[in-house]
TITI-429418 format. One record per residue (C-alpha): x, y, z. Coordinates in steps of 0.1 Angstrom, whole numbers, plus 2048, in hexadecimal, padded with zeros to 3 digits. Layout:
<sites>
XYZ;...
</sites>
This chain:
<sites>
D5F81C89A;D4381E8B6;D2981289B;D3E7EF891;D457EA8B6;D227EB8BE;D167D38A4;D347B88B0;D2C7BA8D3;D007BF8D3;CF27B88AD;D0A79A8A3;D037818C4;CDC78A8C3;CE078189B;CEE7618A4;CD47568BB;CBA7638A6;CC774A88D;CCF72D8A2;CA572E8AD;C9772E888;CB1711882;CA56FB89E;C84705894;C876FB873;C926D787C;C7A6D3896;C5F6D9877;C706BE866;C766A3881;C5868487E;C4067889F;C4965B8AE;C376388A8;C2962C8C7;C2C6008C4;C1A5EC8DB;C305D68EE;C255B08F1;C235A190F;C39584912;C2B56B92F;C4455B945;C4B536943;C46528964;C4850196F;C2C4F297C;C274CE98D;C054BD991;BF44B79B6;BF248F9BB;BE248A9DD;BF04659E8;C01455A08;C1D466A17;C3445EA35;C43479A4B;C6646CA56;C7C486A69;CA2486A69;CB448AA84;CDB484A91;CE947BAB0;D0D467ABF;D07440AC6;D0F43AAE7;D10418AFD;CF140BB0D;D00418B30;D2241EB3F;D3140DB5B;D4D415B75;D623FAB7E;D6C3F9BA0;D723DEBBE;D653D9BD9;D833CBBF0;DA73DABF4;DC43D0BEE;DE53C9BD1;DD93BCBAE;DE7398BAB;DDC398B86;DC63A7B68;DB439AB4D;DC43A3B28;DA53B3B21;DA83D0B3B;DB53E8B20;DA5403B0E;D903F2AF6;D953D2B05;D713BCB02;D653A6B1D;D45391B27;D2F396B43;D3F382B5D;D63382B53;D7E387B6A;D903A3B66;DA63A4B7F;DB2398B9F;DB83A4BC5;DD538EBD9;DBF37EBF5;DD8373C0A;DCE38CC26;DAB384C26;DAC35CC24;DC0366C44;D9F37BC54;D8835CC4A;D9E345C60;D9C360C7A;D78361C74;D7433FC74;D8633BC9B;D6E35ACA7;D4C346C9A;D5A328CAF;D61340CCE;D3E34FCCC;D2F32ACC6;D41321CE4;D3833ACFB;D14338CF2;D15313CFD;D2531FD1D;D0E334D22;CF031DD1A;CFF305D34;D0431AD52;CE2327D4B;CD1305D4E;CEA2FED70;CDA320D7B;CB4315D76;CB82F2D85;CC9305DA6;CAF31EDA1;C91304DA7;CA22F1DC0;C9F310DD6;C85323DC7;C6B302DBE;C55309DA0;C5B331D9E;C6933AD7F;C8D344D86;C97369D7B;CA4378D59;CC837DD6A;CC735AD7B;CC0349D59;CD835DD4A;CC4369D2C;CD5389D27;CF837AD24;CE535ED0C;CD7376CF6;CFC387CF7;D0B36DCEE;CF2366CD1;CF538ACC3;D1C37FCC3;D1B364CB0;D07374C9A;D1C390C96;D3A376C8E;D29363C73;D26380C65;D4538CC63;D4E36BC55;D3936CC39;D43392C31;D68381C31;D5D367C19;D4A37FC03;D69397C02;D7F378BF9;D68376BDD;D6939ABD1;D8E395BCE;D82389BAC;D773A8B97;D5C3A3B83;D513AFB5F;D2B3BDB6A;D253C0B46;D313B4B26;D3F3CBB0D;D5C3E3B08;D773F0B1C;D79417B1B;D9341FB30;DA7407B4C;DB8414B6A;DC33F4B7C;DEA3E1B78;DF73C4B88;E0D3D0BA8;DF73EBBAF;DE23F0BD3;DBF3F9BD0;DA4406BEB;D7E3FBBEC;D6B411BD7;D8941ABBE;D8341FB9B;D97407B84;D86409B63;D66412B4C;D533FAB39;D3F3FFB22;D1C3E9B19;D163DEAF7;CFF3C8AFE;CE93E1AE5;CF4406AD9;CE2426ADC;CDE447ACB;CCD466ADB;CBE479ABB;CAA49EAC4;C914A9AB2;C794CAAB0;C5C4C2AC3;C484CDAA9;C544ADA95;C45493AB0;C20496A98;C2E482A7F;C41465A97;C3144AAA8;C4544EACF;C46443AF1;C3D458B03;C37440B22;C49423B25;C64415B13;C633FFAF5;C743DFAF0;C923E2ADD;C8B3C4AC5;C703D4AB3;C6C3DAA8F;C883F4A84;C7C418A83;C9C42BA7F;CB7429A68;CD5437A70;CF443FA56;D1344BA59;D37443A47;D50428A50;D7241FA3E;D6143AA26;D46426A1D;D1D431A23;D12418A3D;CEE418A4B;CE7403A6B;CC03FAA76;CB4408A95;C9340FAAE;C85428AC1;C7F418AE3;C7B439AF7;C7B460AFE;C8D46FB18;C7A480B34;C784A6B30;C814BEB0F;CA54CFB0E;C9F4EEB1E;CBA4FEB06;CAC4F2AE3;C8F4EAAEF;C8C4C9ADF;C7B4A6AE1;C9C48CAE8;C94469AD6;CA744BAE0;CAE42EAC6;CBE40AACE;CD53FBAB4;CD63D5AC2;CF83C3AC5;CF13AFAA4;CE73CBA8E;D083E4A9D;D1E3C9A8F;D1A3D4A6B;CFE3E1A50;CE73CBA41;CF23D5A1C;D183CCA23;D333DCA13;D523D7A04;D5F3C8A1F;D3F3B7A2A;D403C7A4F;D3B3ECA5B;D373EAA84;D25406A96;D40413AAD;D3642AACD;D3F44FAC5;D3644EAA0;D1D46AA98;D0445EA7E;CE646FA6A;CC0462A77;CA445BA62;C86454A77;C66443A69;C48459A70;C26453A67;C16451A40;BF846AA3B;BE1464A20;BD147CA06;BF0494A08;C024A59EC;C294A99ED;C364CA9D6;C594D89D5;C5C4F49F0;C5F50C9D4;C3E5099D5;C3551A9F2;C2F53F9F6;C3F54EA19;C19555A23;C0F52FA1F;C005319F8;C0C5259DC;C035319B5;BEB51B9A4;BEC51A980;BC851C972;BBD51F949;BAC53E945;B8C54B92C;B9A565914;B875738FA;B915828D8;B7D5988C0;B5E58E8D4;B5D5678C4;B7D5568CB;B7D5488EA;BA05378F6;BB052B915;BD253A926;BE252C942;BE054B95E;BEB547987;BD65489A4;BDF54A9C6;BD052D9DD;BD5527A03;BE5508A10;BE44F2A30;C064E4A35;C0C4CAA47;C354C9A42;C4A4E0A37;C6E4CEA30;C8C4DAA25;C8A4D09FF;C644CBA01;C414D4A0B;C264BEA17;C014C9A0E;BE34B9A22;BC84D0A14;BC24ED9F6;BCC4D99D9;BB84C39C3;BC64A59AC;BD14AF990;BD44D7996;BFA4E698B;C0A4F79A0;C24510998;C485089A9;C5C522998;C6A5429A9;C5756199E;C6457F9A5;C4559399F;C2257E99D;BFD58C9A0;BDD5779A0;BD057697F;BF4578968;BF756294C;C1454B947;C24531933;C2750B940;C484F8942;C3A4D7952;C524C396B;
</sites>
């Protein structure tokens, strides 16, 4: 019994093991090497565009609000109840410089200019008086005095010159009486539009009260900022103003009755000082009267007006630069190269001798980099392909395959 429970518990398990090693032996004798294959190397297709140095022109786009060529408080100048209004002191009303747009009851100062009017005669008279006792005074004067000229007091000068000043005075406020009987008549300073009206017939006014807001349309205007570093490619003002009826340099576009529209426009000045918060260059363009009342293309309905408040997309015309090459912004690398795209000398077995297109790395000077696009002014030569696909890895020297664009 001991000698069959030692062989189950030590000889059979060191049998099996013994077993299981010339077995895994055995097929480890039998198993083949492995065949190494060379892997071919399969070049990436890349797209590729070909440098063509021409004529370019910069424009920058910009937006901004239109806004009237200036805003103006209407307000009188005399007190008193409204007697009337024009129809045209609403919101949105339109008037003409020189309309009147409403009226002040004058009956209380057609009243002051006749009591104006009796105080100019009492001054006129009592200069005369004065005049006349004062030549009574000098002829007494010489009778007793001879040829000695008589004295200030006995001439009556002062009470002359008073009596000057006086009528003066009252002349004056006659004429301040007739002007205010003239601004009982409330002018329209500009023409243009009515923003918002505060005057209605019945109701008392002071001097100085506002009773509307008018706006000029004489000519529109739109305030358009842009990075300061896009002033090199515009032609500006920067001292002086322009005259508005230039040739158009600015197109503005926006959308009305849900329609494109595009209206002409010009720059006719900057405005003084950069915006301290953006830091930006603040363009001004006029739109004039004529071109604001609809686009030069027409439309379906053959009018599209440039209303105040409408925000519109800028396109300004900057200057054209010559011997530059445009390329997709693909094209450029974040360190300011781009892959060239250059055949390559390969040789086989020592006599073959074959071209491959391989990339090469080449520093550019660009001029513009915009959103879609990259302006080159130097590096690339006519006729050189550049590569404008997305590599993920690249290294000088790899060859690829061309896809032209």
């Amino acid at each position: 019994m001991k000698l069959v429970r030692l062989f189950l518990q030590i000889l059979l398990p060191l049998l099996v093991l013994a077993g299981g090693a010339l077995g895994a032996r055995w097929i480890a004798s039998k198993a083949k090497p492995p065949k190494v294959v060379a892997a071919a190397f399969e070049a990436p297709i890349v797209r590729v565009v070909a440098a063509t140095p021409g004529e370019h022109r910069l424009d920058v786009e910009a937006q901004g609000t239109v806004e009237p060529f200036r805003t103006v408080d209407l307000t009188t100048q005399v007190g008193g109840r409204i007697a009337a209004t024009n129809a045209a002191l609403r919101a949105g009303g339109t008037c003409r410089a020189g309309d009147v747009l409403l009226t002040i009851d004058d009956t209380d100062l057609r009243l002051a200019i006749s009591q104006q009017e009796a105080a100019v005669a009492r001054a006129e008279l009592r200069l005369l008086q004065e005049r006349a006792e004062a030549d009574a005074a000098v002829r007494a004067w010489r009778q007793l005095e001879g040829e000695r000229a008589p004295e200030a007091l006995v001439a009556r000068a002062p009470q002359i010159r008073d009596a000057e000043t006086a009528l003066v005075a009252a002349r004056a406020a006659l004429e301040k009486s007739r002007l205010d009987l003239q601004r009982c008549q409330v002018l329209a300073p500009v023409g243009g539009r009515v923003r918002s009206a505060d005057a209605n017939v019945g109701q008392t006014v002071q001097p100085g009260q506002r009773l509307g807001v008018l706006l000029d349309t004489s000519c529109l205007e739109v305030r358009l900022p842009i990075p300061l570093n896009e002033a090199e490619f515009l032609d500006l003002p920067y001292t002086g103003e322009r005259d508005g009826n230039g040739p158009a340099d600015v197109v503005l576009r926006a959308r009305f009755a849900g329609q494109p529209r595009q209206w002409p426009a010009r720059v006719v000045r900057i405005e003084g000082e950069l915006d301290r918060r953006t830091r930006q260059l603040t363009v001004v363009a006029r739109v004039n009267a004529a071109d604001a009342e609809g686009d030069r293309d027409g439309g379906a309905d053959g009018h599209a007006p440039l209303l105040i408040g409408t925000f519109v997309q800028a396109t300004l015309h900057g200057r054209s630069w010559r011997d530059v090459v445009v390329l997709p912004r693909s094209a450029l690398r974040s360190d300011g190269s781009a892959w060239l795209v250059t055949p390559r000398l390969v040789a086989v077995d020592r006599l073959l001798h074959y071209h491959r297109p391989s990339l090469r790395r080449r520093p550019l000077d660009v001029l513009r980099v915009g959103s879609d696009h990259v302006v080159v002014r130097a590096g690339l030569a006519a006729g050189e392909l550049v590569c404008v696909s997305r590599l993920d890895t690249a290294v000088d020297g790899m060859f690829v395959r061309l896809r032209r664009e």
